[in-house]
C-alpha positions in Angstrom: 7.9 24.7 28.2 9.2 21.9 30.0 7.6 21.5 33.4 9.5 17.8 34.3 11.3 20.1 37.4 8.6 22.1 38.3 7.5 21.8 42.1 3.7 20.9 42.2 1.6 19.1 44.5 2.2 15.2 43.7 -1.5 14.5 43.9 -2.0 17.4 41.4 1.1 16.2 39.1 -0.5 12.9 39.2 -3.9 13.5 37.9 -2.3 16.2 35.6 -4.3 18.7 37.3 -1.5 21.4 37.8 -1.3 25.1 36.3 -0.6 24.3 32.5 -0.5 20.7 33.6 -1.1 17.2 31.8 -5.1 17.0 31.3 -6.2 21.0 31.1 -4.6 22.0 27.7 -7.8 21.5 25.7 -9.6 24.5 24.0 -10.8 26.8 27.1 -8.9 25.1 29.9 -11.5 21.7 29.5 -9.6 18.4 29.1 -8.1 17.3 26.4 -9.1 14.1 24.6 -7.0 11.1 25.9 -6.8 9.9 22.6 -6.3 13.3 19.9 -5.1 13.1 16.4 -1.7 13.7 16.2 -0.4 16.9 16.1 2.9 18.4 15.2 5.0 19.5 18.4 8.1 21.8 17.0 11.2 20.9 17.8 9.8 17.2 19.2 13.0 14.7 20.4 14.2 12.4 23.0 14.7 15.6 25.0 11.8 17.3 25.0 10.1 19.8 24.7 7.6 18.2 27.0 9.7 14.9 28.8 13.0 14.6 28.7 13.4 10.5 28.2 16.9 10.5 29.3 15.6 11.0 33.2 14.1 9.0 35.4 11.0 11.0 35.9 10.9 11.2 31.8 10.3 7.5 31.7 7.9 7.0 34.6 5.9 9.9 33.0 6.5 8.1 29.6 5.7 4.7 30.4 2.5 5.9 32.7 1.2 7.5 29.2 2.0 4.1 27.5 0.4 1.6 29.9 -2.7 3.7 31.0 -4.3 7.4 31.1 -2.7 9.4 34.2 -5.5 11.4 34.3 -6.8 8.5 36.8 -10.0 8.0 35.8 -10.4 6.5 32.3 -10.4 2.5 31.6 -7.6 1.9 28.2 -7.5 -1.1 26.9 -4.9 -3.6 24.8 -5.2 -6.1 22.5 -2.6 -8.6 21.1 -2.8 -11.2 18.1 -0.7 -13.7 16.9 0.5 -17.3 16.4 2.1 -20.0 19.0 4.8 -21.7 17.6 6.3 -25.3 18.5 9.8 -25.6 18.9 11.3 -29.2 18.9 14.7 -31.0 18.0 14.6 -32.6 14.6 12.3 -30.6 12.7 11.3 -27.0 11.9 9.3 -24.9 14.0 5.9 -25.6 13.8 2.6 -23.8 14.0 0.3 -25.1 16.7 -2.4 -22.6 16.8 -3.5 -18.6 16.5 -4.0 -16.2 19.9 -6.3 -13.0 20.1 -6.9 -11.7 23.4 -7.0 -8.0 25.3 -6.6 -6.3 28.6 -8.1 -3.5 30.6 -6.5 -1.5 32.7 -6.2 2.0 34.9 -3.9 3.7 36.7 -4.3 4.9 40.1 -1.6 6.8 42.3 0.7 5.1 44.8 -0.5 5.5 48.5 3.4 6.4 49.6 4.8 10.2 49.3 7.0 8.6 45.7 5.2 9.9 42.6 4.3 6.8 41.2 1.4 4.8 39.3 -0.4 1.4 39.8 -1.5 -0.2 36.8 -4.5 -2.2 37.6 -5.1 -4.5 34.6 -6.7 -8.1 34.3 -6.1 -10.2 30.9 -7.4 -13.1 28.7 -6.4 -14.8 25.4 -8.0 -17.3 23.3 -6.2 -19.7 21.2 -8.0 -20.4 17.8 -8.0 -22.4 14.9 -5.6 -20.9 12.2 -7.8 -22.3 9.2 -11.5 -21.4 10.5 -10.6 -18.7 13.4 -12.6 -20.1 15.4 -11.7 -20.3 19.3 -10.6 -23.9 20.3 -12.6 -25.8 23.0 -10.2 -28.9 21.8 -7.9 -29.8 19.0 -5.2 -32.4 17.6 -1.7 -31.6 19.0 0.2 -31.7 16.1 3.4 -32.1 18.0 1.8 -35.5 19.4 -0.9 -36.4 17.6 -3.2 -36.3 20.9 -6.8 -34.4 21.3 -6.1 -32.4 24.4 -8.7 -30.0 25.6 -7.7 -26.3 25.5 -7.4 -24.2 28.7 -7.4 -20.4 27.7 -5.6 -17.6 29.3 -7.5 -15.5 32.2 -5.3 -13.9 34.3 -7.1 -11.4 37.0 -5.0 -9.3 38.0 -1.4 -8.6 36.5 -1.0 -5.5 38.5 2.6 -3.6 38.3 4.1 -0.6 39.6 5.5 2.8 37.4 7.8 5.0 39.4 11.5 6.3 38.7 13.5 3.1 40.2 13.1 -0.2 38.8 10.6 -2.1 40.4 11.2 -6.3 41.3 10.4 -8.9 39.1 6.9 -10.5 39.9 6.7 -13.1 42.7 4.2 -15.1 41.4 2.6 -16.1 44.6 5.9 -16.2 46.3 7.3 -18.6 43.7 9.8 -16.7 42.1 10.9 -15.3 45.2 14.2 -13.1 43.6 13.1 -9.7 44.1 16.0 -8.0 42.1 18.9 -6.3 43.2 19.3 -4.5 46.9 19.8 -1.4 45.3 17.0 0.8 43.7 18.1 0.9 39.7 17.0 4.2 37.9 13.9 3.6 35.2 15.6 3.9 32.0 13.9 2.8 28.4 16.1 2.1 25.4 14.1 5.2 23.3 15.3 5.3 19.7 14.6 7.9 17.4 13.8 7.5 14.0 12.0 10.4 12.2 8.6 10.9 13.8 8.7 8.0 15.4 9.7 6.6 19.0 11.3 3.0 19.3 11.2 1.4 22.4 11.8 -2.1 23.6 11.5 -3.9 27.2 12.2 -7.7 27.9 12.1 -9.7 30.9 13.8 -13.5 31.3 12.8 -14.9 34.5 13.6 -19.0 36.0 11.5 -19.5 38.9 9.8 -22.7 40.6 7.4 -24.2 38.7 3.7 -24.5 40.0 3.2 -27.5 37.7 5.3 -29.8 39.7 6.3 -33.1 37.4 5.2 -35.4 40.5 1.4 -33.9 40.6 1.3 -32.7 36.8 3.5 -35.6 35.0 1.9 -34.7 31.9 1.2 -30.6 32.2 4.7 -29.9 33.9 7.7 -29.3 31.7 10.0 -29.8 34.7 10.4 -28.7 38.6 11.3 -24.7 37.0 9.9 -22.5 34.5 12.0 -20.6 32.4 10.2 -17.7 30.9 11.1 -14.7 28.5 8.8 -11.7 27.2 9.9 -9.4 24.7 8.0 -6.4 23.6 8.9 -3.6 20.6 6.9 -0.4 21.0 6.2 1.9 17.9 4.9 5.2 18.8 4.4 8.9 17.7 7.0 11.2 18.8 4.5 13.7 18.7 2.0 12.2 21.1 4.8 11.4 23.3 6.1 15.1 23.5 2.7 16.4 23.3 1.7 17.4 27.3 -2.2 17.4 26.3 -2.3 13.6 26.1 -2.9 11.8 29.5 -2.4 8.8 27.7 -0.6 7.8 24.2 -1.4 5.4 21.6 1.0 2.8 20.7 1.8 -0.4 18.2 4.0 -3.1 18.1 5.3 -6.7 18.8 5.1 -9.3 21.7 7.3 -12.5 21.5 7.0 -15.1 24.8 9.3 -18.1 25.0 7.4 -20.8 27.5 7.9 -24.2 28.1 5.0 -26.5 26.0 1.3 -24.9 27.4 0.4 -27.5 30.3 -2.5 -28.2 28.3 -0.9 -29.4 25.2 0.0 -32.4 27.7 4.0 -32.5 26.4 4.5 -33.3 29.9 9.2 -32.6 29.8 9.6 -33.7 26.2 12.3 -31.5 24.6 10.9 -28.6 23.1 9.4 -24.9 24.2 6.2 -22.9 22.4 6.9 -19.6 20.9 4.8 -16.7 20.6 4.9 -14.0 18.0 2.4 -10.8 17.6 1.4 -7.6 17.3 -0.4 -5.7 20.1 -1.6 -2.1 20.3 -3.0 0.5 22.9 -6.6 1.5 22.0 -8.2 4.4 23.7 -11.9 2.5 23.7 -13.4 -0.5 23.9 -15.1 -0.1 20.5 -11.4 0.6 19.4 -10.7 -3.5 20.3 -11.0 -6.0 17.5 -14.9 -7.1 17.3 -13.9 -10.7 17.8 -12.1 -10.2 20.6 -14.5 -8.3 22.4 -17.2 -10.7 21.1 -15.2 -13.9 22.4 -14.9 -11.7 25.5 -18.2 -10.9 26.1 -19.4 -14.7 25.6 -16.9 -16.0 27.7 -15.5 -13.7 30.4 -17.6 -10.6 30.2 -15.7 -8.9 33.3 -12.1 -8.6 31.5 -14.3 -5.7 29.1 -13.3 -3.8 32.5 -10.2 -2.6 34.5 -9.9 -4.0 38.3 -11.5 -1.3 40.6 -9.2 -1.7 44.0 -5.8 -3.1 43.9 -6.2 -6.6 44.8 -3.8 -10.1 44.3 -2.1 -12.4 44.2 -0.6 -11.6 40.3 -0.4 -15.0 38.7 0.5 -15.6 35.2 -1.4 -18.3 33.4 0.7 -21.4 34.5 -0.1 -20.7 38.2 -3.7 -20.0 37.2 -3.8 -23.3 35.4 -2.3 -25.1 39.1 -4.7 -23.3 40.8 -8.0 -24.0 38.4 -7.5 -27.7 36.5 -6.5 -31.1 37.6 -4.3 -33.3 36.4 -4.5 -35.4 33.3 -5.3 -38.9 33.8 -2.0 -40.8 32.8 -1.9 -43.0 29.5 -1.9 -46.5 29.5 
């Protein structure tokens, strides 16, 4: 049965608490686990028989399920690791260092009468050192030869908003201040399928004002604008997705950022960008996360192990964190 047109209370559709709704399909009415084996749904597709993804509430449904639990009360969690790359003229790429990290986050519902979600989520990543895996207090650029002292990533929060229109692009504190098109533009996902299996990719490429400006930072700041792309590949269960007992749905698959050279790295605007590459994946607990993850985590910021409790900001990626928390590098002689 496909109950995407049904009329229910919104406050009920949201916390899946409806007649035959999202969270009440487990044995005798109780809720179903958020995170259940797999199990076979007939007739599973891009249509249905539980979302159809080629609508707009489909996708905010869909995307809900991948980026939290819409039963509104459980904590999910992410993690992500992978290498940073260095990108300069006259050579090949280069491998500067590994990152691990994680997030926690939860959904709650919008205050306004539009279904919708709020993803409350705070992150952190460590670089480490790809021959001991150890995390890096310091290390040798080996783009430039120089020690530099390594400023990790802790970014609390990086709220966004899940409803059927496209939200804006974030602000950063005002600094990116194009908030999209006048126009509300239905939420759409590229869903491919390929067996059992749901392919699904988003990307953002943003050019915004810099909060590293070269005549404060002249060695963090890779010029007066940031330009800024993030590509992720999802890999998930059709099943799960087309299964209406699962609040929330399990997920694998790749994260790629292109940034301009980490203000820490001290490149200042020599030619060249860092590239990151990994894999990431949805876990439904925190016992679920990589040990040494949650073990760097606990040591060194125990309340990312936890999603945000209210919906608080400014949301500032790590580059405006880094503006707002270090000072600038003394200049060489």
């Amino acid at each position: 049965m496909n109950n995407e047109d049904s009329r229910i209370d919104r406050r009920s559709f949201l916390a899946g608490g409806a007649a035959g709704g999202l969270a009440t399909l487990g044995l005798g009415g109780a809720a179903a686990p958020a995170f259940a084996m797999t199990k076979r749904i007939p007739g599973a597709s891009v249509k249905g028989p539980y979302l159809d993804l080629t609508s707009q509430r489909g996708n905010m449904i869909a995307y809900a399920r991948l980026s939290g639990d819409i039963d509104l009360k459980s904590t999910t969690h992410g993690w992500y690791e992978g290498l940073v790359m260095g990108v300069a003229p006259g050579g090949a790429v280069r491998d500067i260092c590994g990152f691990r990290g994680m997030s926690s986050y939860r959904l709650v519902a919008l205050p306004d009468d539009e279904p919708g979600y709020r993803r409350l989520l705070r992150e952190v990543v460590y670089y480490y050192d790809l021959a001991t895996g150890e995390v890096l207090d310091e290390m040798v650029n080996p783009i430039s030869g120089e020690t530099v002292r390594v400023v990790h990533i802790a970014n609390d929060p990086f709220n966004h908003t899940i409803r059927e229109t496209l939200g804006p692009p974030p602000n950063y504190g005002g600094l990116n201040p194009d908030q999209g098109p006048p126009e509300p533009i239905p939420f759409h996902l590229d869903w491919r399928q390929d067996g059992d299996r749901l392919l699904m990719s988003r990307h953002i490429h943003l050019y915004y004002r810099s909060a590293l400006q070269p005549d404060k930072w002249p060695r963090e700041s890779a010029g007066e604008n940031v330009q800024v792309s993030e590509l992720f590949f999802f890999n998930i269960s059709l099943d799960d997705m087309q299964n209406e007992a699962l609040t929330t749905v399990r997920h694998g698959g790749t994260w790629t950022r292109v940034t301009p050279w980490l203000p820490w790295m001290l490149m200042g605007q020599a030619p060249g960008h860092c590239l990151y590459l990994g894999q990431m994946a949805s876990v439904p607990t925190l016992a679920d996360v990589p040990e040494q993850i949650v073990r760097d985590t606990r040591a060194r910021h125990p309340e990312y192990l936890t999603a945000p409790d209210s919906d608080y900001g400014p949301n500032l990626s790590s580059l405006e964190m880094y503006a707002l928390e270090q000072e600038p590098a003394p200049l060489l002689d």
